[in-house]
LONUVEX-100923 format. One line per 4 residues: for each residue z, x, y of N, C-alpha, C. Coordinates in steps of 0.05 Angstrom, whole numbers. Layout:
N
Z:X:Y:Z:X:Y:Z:X:Y  ...
//
This chain:
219
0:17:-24:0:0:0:0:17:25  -16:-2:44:-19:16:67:13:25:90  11:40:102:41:45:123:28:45:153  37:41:170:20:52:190:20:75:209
-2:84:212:-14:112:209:-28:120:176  -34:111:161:-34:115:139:-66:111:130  -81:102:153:-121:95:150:-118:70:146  -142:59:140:-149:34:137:-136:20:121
-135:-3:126:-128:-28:104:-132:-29:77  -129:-46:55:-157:-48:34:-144:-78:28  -169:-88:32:-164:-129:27:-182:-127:3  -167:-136:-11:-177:-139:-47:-187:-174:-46
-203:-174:-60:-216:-208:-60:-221:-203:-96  -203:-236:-100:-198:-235:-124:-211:-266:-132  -231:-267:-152:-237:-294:-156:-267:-285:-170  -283:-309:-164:-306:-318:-180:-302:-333:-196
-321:-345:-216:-326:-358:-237:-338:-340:-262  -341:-354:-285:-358:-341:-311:-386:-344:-310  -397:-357:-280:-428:-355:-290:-438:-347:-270  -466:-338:-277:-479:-301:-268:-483:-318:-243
-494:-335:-235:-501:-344:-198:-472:-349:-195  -458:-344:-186:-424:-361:-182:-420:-358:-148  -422:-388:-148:-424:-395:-110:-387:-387:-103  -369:-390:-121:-343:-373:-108:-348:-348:-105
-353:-329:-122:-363:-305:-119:-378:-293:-99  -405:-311:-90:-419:-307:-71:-401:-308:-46  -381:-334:-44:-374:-337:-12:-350:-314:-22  -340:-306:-32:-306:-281:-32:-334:-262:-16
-357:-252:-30:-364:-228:-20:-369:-224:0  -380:-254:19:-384:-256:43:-359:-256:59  -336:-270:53:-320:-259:64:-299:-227:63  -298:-214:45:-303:-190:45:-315:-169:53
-341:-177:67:-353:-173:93:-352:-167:119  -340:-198:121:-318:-200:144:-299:-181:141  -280:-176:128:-257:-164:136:-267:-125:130  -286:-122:123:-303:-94:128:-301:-93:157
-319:-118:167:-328:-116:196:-305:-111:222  -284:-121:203:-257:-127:226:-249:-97:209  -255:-77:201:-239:-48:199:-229:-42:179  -225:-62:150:-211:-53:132:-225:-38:98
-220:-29:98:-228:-29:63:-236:-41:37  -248:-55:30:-245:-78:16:-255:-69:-21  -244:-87:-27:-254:-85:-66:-246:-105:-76  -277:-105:-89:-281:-141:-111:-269:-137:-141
-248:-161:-140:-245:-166:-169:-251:-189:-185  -282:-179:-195:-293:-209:-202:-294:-215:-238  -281:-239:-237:-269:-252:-256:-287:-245:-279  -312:-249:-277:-345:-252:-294:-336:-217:-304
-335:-200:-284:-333:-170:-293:-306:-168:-315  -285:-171:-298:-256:-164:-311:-258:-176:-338  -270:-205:-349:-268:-214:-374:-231:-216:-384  -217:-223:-368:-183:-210:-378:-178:-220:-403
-160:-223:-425:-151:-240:-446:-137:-259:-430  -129:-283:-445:-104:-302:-439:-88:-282:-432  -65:-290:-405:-41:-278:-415:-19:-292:-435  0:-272:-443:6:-281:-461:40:-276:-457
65:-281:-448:85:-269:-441:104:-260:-454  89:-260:-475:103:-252:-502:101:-214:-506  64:-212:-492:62:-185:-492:59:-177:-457  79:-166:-445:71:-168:-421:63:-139:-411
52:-116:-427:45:-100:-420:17:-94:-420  4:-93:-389:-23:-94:-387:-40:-72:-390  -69:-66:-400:-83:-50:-416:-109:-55:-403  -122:-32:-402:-151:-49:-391:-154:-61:-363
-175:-83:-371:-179:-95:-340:-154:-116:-331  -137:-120:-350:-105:-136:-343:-97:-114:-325  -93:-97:-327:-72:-66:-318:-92:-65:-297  -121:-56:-288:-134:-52:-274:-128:-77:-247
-129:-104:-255:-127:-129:-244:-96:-128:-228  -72:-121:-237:-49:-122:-231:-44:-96:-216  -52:-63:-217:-44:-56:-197:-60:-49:-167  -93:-62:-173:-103:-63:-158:-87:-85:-133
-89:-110:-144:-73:-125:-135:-42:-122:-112  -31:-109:-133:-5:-97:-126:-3:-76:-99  -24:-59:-101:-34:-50:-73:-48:-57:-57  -54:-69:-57:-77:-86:-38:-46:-88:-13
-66:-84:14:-54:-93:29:-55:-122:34  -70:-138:41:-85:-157:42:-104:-171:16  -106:-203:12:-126:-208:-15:-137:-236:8  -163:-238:-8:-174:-258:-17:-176:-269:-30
-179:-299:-42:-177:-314:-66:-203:-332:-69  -221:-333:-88:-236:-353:-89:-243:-368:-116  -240:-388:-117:-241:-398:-133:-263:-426:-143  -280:-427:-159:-288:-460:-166:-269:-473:-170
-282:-508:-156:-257:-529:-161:-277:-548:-202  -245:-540:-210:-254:-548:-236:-235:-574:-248  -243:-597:-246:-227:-625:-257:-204:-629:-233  -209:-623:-215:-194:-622:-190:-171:-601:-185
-176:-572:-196:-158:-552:-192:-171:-528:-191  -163:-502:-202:-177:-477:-199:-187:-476:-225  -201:-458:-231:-215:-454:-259:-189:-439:-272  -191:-439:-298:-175:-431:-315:-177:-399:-318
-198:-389:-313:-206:-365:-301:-190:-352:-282  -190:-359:-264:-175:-358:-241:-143:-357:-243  -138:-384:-246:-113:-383:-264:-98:-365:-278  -115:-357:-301:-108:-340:-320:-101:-313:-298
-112:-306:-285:-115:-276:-275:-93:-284:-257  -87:-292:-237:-55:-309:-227:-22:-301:-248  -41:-307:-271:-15:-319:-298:-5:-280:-299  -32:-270:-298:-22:-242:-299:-5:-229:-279
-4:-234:-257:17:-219:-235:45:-229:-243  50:-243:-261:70:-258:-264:82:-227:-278  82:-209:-284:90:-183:-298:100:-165:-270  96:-176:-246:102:-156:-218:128:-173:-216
142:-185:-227:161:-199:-225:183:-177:-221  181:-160:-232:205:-132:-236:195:-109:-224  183:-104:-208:177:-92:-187:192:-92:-158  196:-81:-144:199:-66:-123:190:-65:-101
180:-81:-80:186:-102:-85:175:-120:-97  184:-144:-99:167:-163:-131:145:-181:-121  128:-178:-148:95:-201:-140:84:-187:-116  74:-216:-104:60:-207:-84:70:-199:-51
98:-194:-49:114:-189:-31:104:-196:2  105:-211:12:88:-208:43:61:-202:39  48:-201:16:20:-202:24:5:-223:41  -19:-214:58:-33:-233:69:-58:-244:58
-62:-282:50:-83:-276:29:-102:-302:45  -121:-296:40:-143:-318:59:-149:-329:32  -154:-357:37:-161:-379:8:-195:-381:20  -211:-383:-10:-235:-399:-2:-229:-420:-32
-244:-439:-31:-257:-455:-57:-294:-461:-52  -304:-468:-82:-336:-477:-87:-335:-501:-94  -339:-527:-88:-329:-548:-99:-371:-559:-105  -366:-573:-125:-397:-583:-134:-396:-606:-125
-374:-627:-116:-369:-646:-103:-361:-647:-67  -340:-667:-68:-331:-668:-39:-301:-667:-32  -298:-648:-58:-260:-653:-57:-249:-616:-58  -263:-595:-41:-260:-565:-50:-227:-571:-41
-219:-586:-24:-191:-574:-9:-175:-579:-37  -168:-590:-55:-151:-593:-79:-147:-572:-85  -173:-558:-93:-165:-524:-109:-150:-503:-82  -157:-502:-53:-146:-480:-42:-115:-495:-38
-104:-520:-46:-76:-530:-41:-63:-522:-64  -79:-511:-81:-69:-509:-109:-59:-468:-107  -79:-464:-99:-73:-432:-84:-49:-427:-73  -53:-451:-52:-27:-443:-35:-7:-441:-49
2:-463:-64:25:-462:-81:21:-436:-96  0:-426:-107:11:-405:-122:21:-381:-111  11:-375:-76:10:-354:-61:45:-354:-49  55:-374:-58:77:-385:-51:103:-367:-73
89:-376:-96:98:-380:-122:108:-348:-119  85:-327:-102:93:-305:-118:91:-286:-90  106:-297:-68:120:-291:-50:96:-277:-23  70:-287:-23:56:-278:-11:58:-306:8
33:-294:37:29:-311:60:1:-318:58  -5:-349:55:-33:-355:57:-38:-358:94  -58:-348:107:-67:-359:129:-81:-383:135  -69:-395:158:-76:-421:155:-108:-429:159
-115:-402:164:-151:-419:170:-167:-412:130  -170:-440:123:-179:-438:102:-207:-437:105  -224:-440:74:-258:-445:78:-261:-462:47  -246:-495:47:-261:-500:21:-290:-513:25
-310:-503:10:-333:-514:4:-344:-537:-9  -347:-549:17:-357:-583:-8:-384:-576:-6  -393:-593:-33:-425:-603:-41:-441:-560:-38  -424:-551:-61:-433:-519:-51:-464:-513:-62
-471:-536:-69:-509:-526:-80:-516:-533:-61  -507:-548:-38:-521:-543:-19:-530:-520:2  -504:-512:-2:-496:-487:13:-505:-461:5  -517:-463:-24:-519:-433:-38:-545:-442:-38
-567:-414:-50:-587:-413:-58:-595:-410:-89  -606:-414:-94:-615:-418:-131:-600:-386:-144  -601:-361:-123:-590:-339:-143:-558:-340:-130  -549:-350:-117:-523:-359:-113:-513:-347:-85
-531:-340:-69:-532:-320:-51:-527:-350:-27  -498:-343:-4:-497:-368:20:-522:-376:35  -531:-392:44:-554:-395:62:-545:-414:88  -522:-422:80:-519:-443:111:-499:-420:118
-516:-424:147:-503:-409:169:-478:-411:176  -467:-440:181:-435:-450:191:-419:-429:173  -433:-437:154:-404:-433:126:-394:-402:123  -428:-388:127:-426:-352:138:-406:-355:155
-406:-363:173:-386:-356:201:-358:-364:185  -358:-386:174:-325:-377:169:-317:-370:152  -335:-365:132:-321:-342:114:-323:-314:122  -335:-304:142:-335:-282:154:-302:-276:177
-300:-302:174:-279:-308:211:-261:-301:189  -260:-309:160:-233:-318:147:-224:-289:140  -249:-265:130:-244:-240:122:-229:-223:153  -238:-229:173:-231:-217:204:-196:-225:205
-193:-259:200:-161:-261:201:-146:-252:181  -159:-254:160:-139:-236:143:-131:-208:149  -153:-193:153:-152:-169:172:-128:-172:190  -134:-186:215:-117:-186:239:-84:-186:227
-79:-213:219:-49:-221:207:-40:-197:197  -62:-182:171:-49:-163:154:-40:-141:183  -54:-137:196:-45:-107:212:-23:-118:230  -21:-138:237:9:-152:250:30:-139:232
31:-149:211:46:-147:189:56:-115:180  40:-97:179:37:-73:175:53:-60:189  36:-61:212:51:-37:240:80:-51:242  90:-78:237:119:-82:247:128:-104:226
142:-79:211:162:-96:193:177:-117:197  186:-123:225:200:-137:223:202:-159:231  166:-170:231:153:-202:239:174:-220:217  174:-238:229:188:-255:209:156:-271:195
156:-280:175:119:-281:165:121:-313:179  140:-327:163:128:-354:172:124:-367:206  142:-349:221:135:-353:247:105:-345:255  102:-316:246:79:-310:256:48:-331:244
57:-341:211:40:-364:211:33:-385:231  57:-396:229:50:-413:248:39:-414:278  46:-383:295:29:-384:305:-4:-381:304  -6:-372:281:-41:-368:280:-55:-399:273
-41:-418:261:-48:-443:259:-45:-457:284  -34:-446:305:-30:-455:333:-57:-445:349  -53:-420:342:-87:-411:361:-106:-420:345  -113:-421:317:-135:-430:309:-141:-465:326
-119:-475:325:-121:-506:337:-129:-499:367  -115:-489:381:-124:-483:410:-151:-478:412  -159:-455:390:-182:-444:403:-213:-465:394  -210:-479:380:-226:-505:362:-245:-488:358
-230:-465:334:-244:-460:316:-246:-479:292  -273:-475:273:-292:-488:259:-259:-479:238  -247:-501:229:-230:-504:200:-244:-521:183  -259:-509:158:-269:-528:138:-248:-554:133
-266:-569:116:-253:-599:115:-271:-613:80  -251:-611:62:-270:-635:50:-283:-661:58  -303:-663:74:-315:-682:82:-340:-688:77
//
């Protein structure tokens, strides 16, 4: 993890789906982009690559792309999350790789400690906001800070192109804006230990409202 004075950031974007066009995958990388653009370091951990096993908590020592997944994670200053909305939640995919940090429990500090994590979802319908509420809770679960400007995607074949690559413009911009605030928050966070996190949330849900920036909407 970063200190400050210590170089750049690194915002880890964690998500995708299992299939080779995967419109979550496409929008994490675009927003990963973003947070390049805003100064930081970035690295993809895509679900389709990692292939992880079930976890299993029976064996909680990780090997492979589990061990690769968890202390990438674990250092990351900053994450991204993306996920498809599947039967009205995250994919099991997704999930599963979640189920694995559950091993940073005994760590130092534990899980995801004050991390800063920007939510996206892909929804094939008109309901993406279910899966990033489902995030939140988990970003909750394991002691990290979601920012309040989300990006879930309704009706995302519209939005993607046949090789899965974004094509509407709007949606660029805020998944680009969403990699920039993650950025911003995280270096708040960094240089001064001693923000209290949920205040400083709430103000960024205060200027996002002020400034009428574009907040996706299942609509």
């Amino acid at each position: 993890m970063n200190s400050e004075g210590a170089g750049r950031l690194t915002i880890v974007g964690l998500g995708g789906s299992l299939r080779t066009a995967s419109h979550s995958r496409a929008a994490l990388e675009v927003a990963l982009a973003g947070a390049e653009e805003a100064g930081a370091e970035t690295k993809l951990l895509d679900l389709r690559e990692l292939a992880l096993p079930m976890f299993d908590p029976e064996h909680e020592s990780p090997a492979g792309p589990a061990a690769e997944l968890v202390e990438t994670c674990y250092a990351a200053d900053g994450m991204l999350w993306s996920s498809p909305l599947y039967q009205g939640t995250v994919s099991g995919a997704f999930k599963n790789s979640l189920d694995w940090l559950h091993i940073l429990g005994s760590r130092e500090p534990p899980y995801l400690h004050d991390k800063v994590v920007g939510l996206i979802s892909a929804a094939g319908g008109m309901q993406g906001l279910q899966a990033i509420n489902t995030m939140e809770f988990s970003a909750r679960a394991l002691r990290a800070w979601a920012v309040p400007y989300v990006v879930p995607i309704a009706s995302a074949v519209r939005a993607f192109d046949s090789h899965g690559r974004v094509h509407d413009d709007g949606i660029e911009a805020q998944l680009r804006t969403l990699g920039g605030e993650v950025v911003r928050v995280t270096t708040r966070f960094v240089a001064d230990a001693t923000l209290h996190r949920v205040v400083e949330c709430e103000r960024v849900a205060d200027r996002v409202a002020l400034a009428g920036a574009p907040r996706a909407t299942a609509t």
